[in-house]
C-alpha positions in Angstrom: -90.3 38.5 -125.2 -87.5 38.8 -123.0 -87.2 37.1 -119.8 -85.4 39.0 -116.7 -83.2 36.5 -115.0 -82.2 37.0 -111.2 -79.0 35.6 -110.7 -76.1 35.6 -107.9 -73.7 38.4 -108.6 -70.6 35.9 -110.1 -73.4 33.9 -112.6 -75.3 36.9 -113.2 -71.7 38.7 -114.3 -70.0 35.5 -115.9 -73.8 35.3 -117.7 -74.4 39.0 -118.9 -70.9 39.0 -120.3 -71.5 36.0 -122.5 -74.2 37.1 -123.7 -73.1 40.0 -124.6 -70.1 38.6 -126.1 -73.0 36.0 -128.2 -74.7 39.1 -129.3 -71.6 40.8 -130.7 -70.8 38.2 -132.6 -74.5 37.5 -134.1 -74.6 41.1 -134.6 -77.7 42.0 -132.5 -78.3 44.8 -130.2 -77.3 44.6 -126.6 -80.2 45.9 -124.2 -78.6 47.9 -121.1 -82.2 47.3 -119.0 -81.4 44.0 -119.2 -77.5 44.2 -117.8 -79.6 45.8 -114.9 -82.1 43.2 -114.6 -79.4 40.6 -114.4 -77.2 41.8 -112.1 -80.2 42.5 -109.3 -79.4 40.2 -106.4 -82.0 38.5 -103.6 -81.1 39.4 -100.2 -79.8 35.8 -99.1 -77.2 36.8 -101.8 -76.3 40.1 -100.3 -75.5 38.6 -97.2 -73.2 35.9 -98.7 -71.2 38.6 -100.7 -71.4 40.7 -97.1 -69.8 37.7 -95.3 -67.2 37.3 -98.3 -66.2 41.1 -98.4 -65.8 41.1 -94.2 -63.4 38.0 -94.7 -61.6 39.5 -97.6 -61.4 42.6 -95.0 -60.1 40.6 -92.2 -57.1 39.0 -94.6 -55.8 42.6 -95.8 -56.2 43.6 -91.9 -53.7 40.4 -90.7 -51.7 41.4 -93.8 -50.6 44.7 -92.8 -50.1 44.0 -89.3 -47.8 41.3 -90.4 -45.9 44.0 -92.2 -45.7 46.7 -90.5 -45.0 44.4 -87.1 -41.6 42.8 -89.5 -40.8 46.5 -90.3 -41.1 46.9 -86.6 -38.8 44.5 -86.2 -36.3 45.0 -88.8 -35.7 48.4 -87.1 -34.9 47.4 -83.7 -31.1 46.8 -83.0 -30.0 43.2 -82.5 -28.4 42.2 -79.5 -24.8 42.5 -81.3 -25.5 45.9 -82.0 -26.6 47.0 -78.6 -23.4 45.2 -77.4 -20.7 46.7 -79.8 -22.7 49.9 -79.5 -20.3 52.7 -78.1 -22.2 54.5 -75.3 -21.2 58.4 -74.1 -20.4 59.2 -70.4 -20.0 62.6 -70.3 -17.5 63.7 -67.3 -19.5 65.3 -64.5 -19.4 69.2 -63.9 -16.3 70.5 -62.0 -18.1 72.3 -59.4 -19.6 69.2 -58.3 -16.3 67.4 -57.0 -16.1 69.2 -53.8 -19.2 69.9 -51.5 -20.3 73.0 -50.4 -20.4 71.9 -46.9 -19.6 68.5 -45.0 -19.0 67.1 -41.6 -19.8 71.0 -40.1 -17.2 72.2 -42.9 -18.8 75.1 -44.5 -16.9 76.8 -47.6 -15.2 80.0 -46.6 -15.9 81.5 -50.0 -17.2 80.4 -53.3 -15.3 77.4 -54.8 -13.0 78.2 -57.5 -13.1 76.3 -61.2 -10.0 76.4 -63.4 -9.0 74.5 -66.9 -5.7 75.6 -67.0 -3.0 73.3 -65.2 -1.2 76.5 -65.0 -3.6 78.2 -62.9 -4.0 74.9 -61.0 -0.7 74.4 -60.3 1.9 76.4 -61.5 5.2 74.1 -60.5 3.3 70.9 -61.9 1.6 72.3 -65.2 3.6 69.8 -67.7 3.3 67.1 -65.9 -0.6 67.4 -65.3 -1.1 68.2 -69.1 0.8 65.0 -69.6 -1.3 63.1 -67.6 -4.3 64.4 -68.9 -5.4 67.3 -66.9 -8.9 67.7 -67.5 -9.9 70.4 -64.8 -9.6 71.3 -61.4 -11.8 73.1 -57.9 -10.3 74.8 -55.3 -12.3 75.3 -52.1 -11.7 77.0 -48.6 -13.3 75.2 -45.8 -13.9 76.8 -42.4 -15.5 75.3 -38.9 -14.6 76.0 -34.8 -11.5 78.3 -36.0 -9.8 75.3 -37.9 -9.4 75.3 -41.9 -9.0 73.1 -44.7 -7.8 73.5 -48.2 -8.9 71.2 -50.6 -7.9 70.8 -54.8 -9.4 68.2 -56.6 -7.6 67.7 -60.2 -10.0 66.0 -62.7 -8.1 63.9 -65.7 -9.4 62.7 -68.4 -8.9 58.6 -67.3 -8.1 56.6 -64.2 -4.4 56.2 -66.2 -3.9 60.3 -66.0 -5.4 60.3 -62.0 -3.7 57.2 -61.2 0.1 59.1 -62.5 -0.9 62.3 -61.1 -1.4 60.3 -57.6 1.7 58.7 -57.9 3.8 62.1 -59.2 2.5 64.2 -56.1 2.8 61.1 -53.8 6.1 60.8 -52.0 8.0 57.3 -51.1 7.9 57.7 -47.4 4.4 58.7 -47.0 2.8 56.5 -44.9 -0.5 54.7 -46.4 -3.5 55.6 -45.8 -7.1 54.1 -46.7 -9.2 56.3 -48.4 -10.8 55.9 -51.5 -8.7 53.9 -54.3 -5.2 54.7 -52.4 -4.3 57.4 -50.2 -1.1 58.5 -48.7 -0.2 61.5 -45.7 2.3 63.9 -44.7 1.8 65.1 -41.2 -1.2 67.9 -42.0 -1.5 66.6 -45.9 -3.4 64.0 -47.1 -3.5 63.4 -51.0 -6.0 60.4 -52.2 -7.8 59.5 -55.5 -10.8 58.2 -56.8 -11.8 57.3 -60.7 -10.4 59.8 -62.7 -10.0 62.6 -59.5 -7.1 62.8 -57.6 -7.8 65.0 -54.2 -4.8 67.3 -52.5 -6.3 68.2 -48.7 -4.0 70.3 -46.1 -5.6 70.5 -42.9 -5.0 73.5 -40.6 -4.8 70.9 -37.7 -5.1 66.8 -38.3 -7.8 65.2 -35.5 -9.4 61.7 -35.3 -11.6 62.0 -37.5 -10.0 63.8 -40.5 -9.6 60.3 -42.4 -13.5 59.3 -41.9 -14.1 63.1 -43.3 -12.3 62.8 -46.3 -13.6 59.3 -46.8 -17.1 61.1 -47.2 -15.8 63.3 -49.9 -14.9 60.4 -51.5 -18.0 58.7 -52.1 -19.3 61.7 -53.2 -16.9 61.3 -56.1 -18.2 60.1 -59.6 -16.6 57.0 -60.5 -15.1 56.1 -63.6 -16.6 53.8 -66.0 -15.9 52.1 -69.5 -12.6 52.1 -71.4 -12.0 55.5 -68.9 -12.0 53.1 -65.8 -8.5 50.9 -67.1 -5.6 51.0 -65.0 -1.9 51.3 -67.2 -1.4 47.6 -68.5 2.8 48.1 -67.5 1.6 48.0 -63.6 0.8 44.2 -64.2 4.4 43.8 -65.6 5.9 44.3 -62.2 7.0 41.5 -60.5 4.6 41.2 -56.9 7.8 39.6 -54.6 9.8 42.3 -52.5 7.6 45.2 -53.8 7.1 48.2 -52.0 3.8 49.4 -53.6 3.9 52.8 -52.1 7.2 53.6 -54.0 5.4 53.4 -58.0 5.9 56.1 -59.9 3.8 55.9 -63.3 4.7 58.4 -66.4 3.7 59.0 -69.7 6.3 61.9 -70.5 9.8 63.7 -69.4 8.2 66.0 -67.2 6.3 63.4 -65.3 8.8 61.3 -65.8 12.0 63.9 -64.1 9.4 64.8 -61.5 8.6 61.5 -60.3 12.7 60.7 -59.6 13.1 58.8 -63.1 16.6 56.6 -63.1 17.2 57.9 -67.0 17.8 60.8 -68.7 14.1 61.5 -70.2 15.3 62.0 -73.8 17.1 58.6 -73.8 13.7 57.3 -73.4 12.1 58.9 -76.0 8.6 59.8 -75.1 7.4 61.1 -78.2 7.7 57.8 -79.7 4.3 56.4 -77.3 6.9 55.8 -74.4 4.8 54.7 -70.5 7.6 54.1 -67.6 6.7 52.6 -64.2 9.6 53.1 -61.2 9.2 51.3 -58.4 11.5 50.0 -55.0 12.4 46.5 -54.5 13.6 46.0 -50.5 15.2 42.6 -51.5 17.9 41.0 -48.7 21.1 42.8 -49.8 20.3 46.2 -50.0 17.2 48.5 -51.5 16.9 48.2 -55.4 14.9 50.0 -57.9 13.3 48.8 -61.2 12.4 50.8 -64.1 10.6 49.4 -66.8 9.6 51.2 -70.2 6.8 49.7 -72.6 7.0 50.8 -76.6 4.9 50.3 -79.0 6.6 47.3 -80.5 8.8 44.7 -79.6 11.3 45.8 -82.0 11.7 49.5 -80.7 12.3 47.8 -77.2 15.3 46.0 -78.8 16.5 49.2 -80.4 16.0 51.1 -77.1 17.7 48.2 -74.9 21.4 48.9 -77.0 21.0 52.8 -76.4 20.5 52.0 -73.1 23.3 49.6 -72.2 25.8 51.6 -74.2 24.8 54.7 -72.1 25.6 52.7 -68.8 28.6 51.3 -70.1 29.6 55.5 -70.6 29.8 56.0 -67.0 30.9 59.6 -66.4 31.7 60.1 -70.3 27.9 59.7 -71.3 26.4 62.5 -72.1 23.9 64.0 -71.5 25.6 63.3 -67.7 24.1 60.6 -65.2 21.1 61.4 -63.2 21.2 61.6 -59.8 19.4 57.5 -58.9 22.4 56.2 -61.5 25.4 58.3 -59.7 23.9 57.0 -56.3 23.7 53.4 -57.6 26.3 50.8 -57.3 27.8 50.5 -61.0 28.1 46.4 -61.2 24.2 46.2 -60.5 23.5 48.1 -63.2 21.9 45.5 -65.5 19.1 45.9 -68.7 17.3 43.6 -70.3 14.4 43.6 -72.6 11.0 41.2 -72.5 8.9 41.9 -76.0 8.1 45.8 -76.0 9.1 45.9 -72.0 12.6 47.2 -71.2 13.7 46.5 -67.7 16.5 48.2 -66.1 17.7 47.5 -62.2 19.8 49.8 -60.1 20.2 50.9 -56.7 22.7 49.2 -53.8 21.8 45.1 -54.4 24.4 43.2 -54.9 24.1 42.0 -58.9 23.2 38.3 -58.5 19.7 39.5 -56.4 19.5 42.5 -58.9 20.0 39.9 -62.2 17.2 38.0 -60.1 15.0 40.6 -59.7 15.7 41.8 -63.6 14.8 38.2 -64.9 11.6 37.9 -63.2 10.4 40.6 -65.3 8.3 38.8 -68.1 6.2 40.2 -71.3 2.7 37.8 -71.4 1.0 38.9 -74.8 -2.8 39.0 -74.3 -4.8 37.1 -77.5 -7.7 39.0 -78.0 -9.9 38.1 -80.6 -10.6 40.4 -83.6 -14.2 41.6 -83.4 -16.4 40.6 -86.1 -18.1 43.7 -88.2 -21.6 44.5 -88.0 -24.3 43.3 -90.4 -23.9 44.7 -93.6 -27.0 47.1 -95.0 -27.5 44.4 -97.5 -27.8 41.5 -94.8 -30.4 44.3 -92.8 -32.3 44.7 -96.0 -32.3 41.1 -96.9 -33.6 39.9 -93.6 -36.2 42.8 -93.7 -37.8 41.6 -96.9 -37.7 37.4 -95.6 -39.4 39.1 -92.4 -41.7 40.8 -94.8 -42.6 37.4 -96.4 -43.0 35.1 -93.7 -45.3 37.5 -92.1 -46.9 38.2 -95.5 -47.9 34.5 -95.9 -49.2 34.0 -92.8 -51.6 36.9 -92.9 -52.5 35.3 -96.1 -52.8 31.8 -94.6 -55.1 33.6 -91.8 -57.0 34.4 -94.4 -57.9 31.6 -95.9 -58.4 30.0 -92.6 -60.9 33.3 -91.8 -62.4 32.5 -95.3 -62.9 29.3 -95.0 -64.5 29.9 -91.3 -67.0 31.5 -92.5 -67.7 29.7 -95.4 -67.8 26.7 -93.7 -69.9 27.8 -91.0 -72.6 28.9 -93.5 -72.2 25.7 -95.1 -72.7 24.1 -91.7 -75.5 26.1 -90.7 -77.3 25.1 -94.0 -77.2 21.5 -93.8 -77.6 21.5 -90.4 -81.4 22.8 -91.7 -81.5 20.2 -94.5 -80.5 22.3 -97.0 -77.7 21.4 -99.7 -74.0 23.3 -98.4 -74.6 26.0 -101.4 -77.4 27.9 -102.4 -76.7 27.4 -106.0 -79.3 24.5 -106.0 -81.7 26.1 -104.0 -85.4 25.4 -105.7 -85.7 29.2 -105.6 -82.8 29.7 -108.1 -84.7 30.6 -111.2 -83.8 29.1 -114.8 -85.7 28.3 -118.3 -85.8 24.5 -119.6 -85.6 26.7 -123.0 -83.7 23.3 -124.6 -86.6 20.8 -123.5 -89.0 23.3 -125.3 -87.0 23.7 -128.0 -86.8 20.1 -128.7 -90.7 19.4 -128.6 -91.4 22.1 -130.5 -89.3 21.0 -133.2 -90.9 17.3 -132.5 -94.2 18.9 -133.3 -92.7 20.9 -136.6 -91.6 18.0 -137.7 -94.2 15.7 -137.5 -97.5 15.3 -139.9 -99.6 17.5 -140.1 -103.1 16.9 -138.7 -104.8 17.4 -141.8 -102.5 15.8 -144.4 
């Protein structure tokens, strides 16, 4: 007769299978209504394998929020990256440099846009490509009878507006203060501001034309990043005795002509990465006026400083023949020197000890800046993605354990707190056959005598 057995789901498995595997091997039949006998559970049983499966649950829930939150991380940039990261300021629209009305000035007609520093102006074009002519507006303005004209040129840096400033600028303008640096000429005021450099020419000056044009420039955008650096060479001018009104900053021969430059523009040589600086010196003896020329390298400064001095030494023989600042100078303070890639050259009417004064104080400090590290590698990234991956993975998995192990524990807890043993695996209800006691008396009884002899 056979005996149906209910058992918990991992005895009643563990026990099915063994017998199976007994049967196999004793060659008897294996009864399927049996296998589904065996593995029918009592509903204390259900709910422990409920409580297991909601644990098990829980631990693969903690374990993919632990990746994907790592994969979360692993994509955000580091604070390295955010910092080396290059960021794009596009320049502002050309239209909106110049207002279309302000302080009762109403624009006469529509403003005029051009990108061509021919069309902008026609005298100047070389020299505004050279300093990076970017674009420029033209407007009319009109109020109570009186006009004003006003062109603002847009460059491409505060270098380019800064030269462009200092090329239209003359020396015996008088300063005014508007914006980053302004400067007048009876009914025309020329000022700049970032990377704009604004050319006004009022029909009649008043009081109050300064505080107007100090509106317009607010209105300006201002310059920002590696746009917004002024040319390094304007630090390399000595501060004593300088006229600050008189710099003249170039970065070719037009520019460089325009601006009054003391050499020819082909001894400088331009194309070779060439920036010049000219500015006045009022020093006790008589005005003097300092040139200096930064290079690339130290070693084309050298090269330069020999042309240079051999060209002065020419006199009237050099060719091509001396500009008009060297004929006007006095010839024994003429003097050139060179400071790393700076060459320095004083002329003018000083008398040569205070011009050899002036030229020493000129001085070359190199800037250490330290090489920037590169950027984590894609291997590094990947590497620190999958050590994420595992931390996070093992503490899910620790969470569930823990979970587990609540609720285990809490059953177990709840069971002796009701005098019962922590499992149910000794539970008087758990059903099993003393088949070996039997067995043994009834082969007791076998072997014995029999009753009758």
């Amino acid at each position: 007769m056979r005996h149906a057995i209910k058992l918990p789901v991992p005895i009643a498995a563990l026990t099915a299978a063994s017998s199976w595997l007994t049967a196999r091997r004793r060659g008897a039949s294996v009864y399927p209504e049996d296998w589904e006998l065996a593995l029918r559970t009592p509903w204390g049983s259900e709910k422990f394998l409920m409580r297991w499966w909601l644990a098990m649950v829980c631990g693969v829930a903690a374990l993919s929020c632990g990746t994907a939150l790592a994969c979360a991380q692993a994509g955000q940039p580091t604070a390295a990256e955010k910092k080396s990261a290059t960021v794009l300021t596009l320049p502002p629209s050309p239209k909106a440099l110049l207002p279309d009305e302000f302080d009762g000035w109403e624009t006469a007609e529509p403003s005029k846009t051009v990108t061509d520093p021919a069309q902008a102006d026609p005298a100047n074009a070389a020299a505004l490509k050279e300093y990076g002519f970017n674009a420029a507006v033209v407007a009319n303005y009109k109020r109570e009878g009186e006009t004003l004209r006003l062109r603002a040129l847009r460059f491409n840096d505060v270098s380019g507006a800064y030269g462009a400033y200092s090329y239209y600028r003359q020396n015996n303008w008088p300063k005014e203060a508007i914006g980053n640096g302004a400067a007048s000429d009876n009914n025309r005021v020329l000022f700049w501001v970032g990377t704009t450099v604004v050319d006004a020419t009022f029909s009649h000056v008043g009081p109050m034309s300064a505080g107007e044009l100090r509106e317009i420039s607010r209105q300006l955008p201002a310059a920002s990043g590696s746009r917004a650096l002024i040319p390094p060479i304007l630090a390399s001018l000595p501060k004593s005795r300088l006229d600050p009104e008189t710099t003249h900053y170039a970065v070719g021969p037009a520019s460089y002509a325009g601006s009054g430059g003391v050499l020819p523009p082909s001894l400088v040589d331009f194309d070779k990465g060439a920036e010049t600086v000219t500015a006045n010196y009022a020093l006790a003896s008589g005005q003097a006026t300092l040139t200096l020329i930064d290079y690339p390298t130290p070693q084309m400064a050298h090269d330069k400083v020999d042309a240079i001095r051999a060209y002065l030494k020419a006199g009237s023989q050099a060719q091509p023949p001396w500009p008009k600042p060297l004929t006007d100078s006095d010839l024994v303070s003429l003097e050139v020197r060179d400071s790393g890639p700076l060459v320095a050259i004083v002329s003018g009417d000083a008398i040569p000890e205070e011009s050899h004064r002036l030229l020493e104080s000129v001085h070359y400090e190199a800037e250490v800046t330290s090489i920037p590290q590169p950027l984590e590698s894609e291997i590094e990234k990947t590497g620190k993605l999958l050590l994420g991956i595992t931390v996070l993975s093992g503490i899910g998995a620790a969470a569930a354990i823990l979970l587990g192990g609540f609720l285990g524990g809490g059953r177990a807890l709840y069971r002796m707190a009701r005098g019962k043993p922590a499992s149910s695996v000794f539970d008087e209800e758990f059903i099993h056959l003393d088949l070996r006691d039997k067995t043994a008396d009834g082969m007791g009884a076998i072997e014995g005598p029999h009753p009758k002899g």
